[in-house]
C-alpha positions in Angstrom: -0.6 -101.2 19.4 -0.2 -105.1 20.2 -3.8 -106.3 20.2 -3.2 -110.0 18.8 -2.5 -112.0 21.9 0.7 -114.5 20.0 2.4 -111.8 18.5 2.0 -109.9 21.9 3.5 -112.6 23.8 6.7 -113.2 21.0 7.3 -109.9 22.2 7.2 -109.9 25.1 9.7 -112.8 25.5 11.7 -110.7 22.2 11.8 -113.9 20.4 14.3 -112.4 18.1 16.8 -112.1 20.6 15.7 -115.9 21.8 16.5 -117.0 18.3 20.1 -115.1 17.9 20.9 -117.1 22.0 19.6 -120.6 20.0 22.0 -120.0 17.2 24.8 -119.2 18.7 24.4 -122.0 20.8 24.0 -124.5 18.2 26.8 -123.1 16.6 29.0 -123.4 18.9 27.9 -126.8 20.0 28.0 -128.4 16.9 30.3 -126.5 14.4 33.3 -125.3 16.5 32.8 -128.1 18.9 31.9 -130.5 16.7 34.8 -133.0 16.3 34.9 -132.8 20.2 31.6 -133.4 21.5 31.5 -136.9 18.9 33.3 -138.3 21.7 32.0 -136.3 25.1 28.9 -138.3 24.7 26.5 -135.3 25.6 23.8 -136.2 23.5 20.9 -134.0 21.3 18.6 -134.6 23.9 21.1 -133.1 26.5 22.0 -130.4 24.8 18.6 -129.5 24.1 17.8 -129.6 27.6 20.7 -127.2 28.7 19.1 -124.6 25.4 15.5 -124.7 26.8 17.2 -124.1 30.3 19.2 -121.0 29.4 16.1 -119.9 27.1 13.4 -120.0 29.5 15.3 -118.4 32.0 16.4 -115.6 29.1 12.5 -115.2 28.4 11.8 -114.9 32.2 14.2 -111.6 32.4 12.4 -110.2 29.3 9.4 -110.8 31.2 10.2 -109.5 34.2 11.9 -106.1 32.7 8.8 -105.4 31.0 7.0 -105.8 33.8 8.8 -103.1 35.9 9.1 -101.0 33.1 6.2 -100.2 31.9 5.9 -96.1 33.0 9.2 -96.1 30.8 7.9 -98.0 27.4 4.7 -96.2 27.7 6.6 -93.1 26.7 9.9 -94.8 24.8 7.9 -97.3 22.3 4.0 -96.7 23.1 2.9 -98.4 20.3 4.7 -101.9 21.3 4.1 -101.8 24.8 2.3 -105.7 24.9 1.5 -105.4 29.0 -1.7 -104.1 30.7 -2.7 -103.6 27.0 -2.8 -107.5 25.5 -1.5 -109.0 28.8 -2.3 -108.7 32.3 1.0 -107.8 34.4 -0.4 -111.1 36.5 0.1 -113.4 34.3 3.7 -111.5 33.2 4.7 -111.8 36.7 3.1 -115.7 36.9 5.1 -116.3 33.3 8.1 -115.0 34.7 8.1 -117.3 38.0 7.3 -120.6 36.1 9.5 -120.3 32.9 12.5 -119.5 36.3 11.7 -122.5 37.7 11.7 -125.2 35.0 14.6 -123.3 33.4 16.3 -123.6 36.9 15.3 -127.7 37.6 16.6 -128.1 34.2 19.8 -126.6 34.9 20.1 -128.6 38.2 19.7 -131.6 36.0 22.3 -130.7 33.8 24.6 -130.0 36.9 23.7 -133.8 38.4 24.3 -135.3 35.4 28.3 -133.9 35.2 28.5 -134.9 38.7 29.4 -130.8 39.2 26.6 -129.4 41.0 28.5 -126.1 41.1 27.7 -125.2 37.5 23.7 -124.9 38.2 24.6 -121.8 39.6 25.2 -119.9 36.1 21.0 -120.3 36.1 20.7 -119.0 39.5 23.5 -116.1 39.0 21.3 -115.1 35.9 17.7 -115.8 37.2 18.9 -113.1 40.5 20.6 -110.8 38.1 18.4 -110.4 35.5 15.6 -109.7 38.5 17.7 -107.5 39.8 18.6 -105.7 36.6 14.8 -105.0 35.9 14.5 -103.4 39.5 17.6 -101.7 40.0 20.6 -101.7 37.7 19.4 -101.0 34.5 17.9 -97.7 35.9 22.0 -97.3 37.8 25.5 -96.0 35.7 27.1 -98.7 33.7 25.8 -101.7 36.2 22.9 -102.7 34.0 25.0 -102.3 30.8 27.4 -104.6 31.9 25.6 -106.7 33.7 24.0 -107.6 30.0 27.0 -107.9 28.6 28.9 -110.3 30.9 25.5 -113.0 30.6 25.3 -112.3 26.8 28.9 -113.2 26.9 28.3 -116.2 28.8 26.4 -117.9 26.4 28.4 -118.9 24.2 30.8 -120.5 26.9 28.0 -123.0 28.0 28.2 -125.3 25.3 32.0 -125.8 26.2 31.8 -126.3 30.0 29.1 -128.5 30.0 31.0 -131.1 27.4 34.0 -130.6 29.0 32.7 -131.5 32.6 30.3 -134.1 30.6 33.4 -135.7 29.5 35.6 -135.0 32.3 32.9 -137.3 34.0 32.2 -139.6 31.3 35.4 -140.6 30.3 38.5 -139.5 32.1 40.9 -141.3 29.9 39.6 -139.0 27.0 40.4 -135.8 28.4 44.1 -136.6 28.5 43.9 -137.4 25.0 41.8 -134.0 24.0 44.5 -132.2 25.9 46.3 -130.7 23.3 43.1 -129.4 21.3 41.2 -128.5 24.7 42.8 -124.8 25.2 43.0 -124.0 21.6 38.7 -124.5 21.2 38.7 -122.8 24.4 40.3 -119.7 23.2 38.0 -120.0 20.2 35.0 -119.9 22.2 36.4 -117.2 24.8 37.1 -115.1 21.4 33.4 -115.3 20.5 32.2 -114.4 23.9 34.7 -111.2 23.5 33.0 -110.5 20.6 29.6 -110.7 22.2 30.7 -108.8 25.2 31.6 -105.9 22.9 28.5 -105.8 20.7 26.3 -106.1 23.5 27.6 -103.7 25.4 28.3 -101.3 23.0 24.2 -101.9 21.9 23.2 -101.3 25.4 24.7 -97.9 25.5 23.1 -97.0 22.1 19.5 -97.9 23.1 20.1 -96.0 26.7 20.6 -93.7 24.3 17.6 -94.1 22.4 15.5 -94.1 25.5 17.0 -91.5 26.7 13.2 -88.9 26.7 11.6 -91.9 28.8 14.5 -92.4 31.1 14.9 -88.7 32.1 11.3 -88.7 33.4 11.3 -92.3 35.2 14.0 -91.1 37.1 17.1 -93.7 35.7 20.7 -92.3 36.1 21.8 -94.1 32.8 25.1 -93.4 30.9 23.7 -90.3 28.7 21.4 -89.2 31.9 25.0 -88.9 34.0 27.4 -88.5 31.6 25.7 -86.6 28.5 24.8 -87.8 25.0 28.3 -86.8 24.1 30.2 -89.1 26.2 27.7 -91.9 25.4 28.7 -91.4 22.2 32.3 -91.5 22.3 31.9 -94.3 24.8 30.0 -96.2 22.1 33.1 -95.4 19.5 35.8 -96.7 21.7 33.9 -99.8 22.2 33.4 -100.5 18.4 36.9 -99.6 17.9 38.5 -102.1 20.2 35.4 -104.1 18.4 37.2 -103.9 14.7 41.0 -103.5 16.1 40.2 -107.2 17.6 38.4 -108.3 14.4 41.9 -106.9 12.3 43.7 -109.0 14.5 41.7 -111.9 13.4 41.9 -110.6 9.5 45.9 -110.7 10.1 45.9 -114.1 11.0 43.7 -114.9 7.9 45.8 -113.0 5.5 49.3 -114.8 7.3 47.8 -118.3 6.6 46.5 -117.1 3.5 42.8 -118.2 4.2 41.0 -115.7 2.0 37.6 -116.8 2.7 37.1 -115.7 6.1 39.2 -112.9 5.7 37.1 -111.3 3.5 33.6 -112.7 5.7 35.2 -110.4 8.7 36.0 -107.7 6.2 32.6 -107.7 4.3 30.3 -108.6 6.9 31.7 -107.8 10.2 34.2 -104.8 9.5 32.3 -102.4 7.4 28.9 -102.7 9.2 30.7 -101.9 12.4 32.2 -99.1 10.4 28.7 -98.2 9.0 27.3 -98.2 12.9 30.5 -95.6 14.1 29.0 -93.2 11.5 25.8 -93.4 12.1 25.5 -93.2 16.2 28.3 -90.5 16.2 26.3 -88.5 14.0 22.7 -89.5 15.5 20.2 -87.1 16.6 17.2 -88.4 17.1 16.1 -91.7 18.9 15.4 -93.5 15.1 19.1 -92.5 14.7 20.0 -94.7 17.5 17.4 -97.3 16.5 18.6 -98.0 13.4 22.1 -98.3 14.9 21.2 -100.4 17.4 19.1 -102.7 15.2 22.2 -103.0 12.2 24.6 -104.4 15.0 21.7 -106.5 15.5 22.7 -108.4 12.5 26.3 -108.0 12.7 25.5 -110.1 16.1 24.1 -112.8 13.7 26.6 -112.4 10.9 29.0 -112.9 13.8 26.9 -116.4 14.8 27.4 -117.1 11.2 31.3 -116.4 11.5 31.8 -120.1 13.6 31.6 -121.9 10.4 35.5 -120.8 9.8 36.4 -121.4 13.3 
């Protein structure tokens, strides 16, 4: 049980996960997009305001999921559940409204200042979705899985739209000049979102799995509720098989421009842990089976992160 107040609130806001969305963000900003942004003239402190923005409004849904599910955790993870034991489900809910808000204004900023007040609404899309994903669609068939997936996919795409409108705004003239290396950093970025896409959803069905004793009695119609722990798992192999065909694809290019270095990254780091996490959630059993599956593509999520350096 959670009794010391910091830690309890770290996870309650899964700080862990707020760390991998910081990284990948910073990654992408200043490593793939890092020749490009020199001249898009969106600064440290604007970036920094779009990452507080998206991180807020990612600890608000953590929040808020807790908050409804409660009943469910109790008999999942009882000995990490952090509200109505270290927090009061108040201030939760009171957390959850404020850390919206700022991370809401902030976006609206961000829009104002690329003279597009259109793109504020990837903050307001996720601050409705992820309240409605604690309410209803994580407890529905496939919704709340792919809901998940398509923000977590998201992410990475932020740092790009926002220079590219900053820009667009800034300095006109530029854009026609970054024309010819615009598409190809956008198909680098769209390929990491892919990526996340995958591994999130295919850890999404993986923990439905592992919650699979407290689901049944909440009343959620989840993939293994509906469809059986069978299908969930073949579900779950399919994915991370598309997952490694599209990471060969990658290694082919590697091994045609005889880049080595990377090719072996994928291969080491990427390839065989996916490999690894086939094996070990087809032949799971229990719900630390699925834990320790879920937790390994954890860190293939952040050897992934790491993976930008050779973009």
């Amino acid at each position: 049980m959670l009794t010391n107040p910091v830690i309890a609130f770290l996870k309650l806001i899964r700080i862990e996960n707020l760390v991998i969305m910081i990284l990948t963000q910073c990654c992408i900003q200043y490593v793939v997009l890092n020749d490009f942004i020199y001249y898009t003239a969106f600064n440290l402190n604007l970036f920094f305001i779009s990452l507080l923005s998206t991180t807020l409004i990612a600890a608000a849904g953590y929040i808020i999921n807790d908050y409804f599910d409660v009943k469910t955790d109790k008999i999942n993870r009882p000995e990490t559940v952090v509200l109505d034991v270290t927090i009061k489900r108040r201030w939760a809910m009171l957390l959850h409204i404020i850390f919206s808000a700022v991370g809401l204004v902030l976006g609206l900023y961000l829009a104002l200042k690329c003279h597009h007040i259109k793109i504020v609404m990837f903050q307001l899309l996720s601050i409705v979705l992820l309240w409605f994903y604690s309410t209803h669609f994580k407890k529905q068939l496939l919704v709340g899985n792919l809901v998940v997936s398509i923000l977590t996919a998201t992410i990475p795409m932020l740092p790009f739209i926002y220079d590219f409108y900053f820009m667009a705004e800034v300095n006109p003239f530029l854009m026609e000049v970054f024309k010819p290396i615009i598409k190809p950093l956008f198909y680098s970025v769209l390929g990491y979102s892919l990526f996340a896409f995958l591994t999130s959803f295919t850890r999404e069905v993986i923990k439905d799995m592992e919650d699979y004793k407290g689901d049944v009695q909440t009343g959620c119609k989840t993939m293994p509720i509906v469809w059986g722990l069978v299908t969930s798992k073949v579900v779950a192999f399919f994915v991370l098989i598309i997952t490694i065909g599209c990471l060969l694809l990658v290694c082919l290019h590697y091994f045609k421009s005889q880049n080595f270095v990377p090719l072996y990254y994928i291969l080491g780091l990427l390839i065989l842990p996916l490999i690894s996490i086939v094996l070990m959630t087809v032949s799971a059993k229990s719900s630390k089976d699925f834990k320790m599956a879920s937790l390994l593509l954890k860190f293939v999520m952040l050897f992934g992160i790491a993976f930008t350096y050779f973009i």
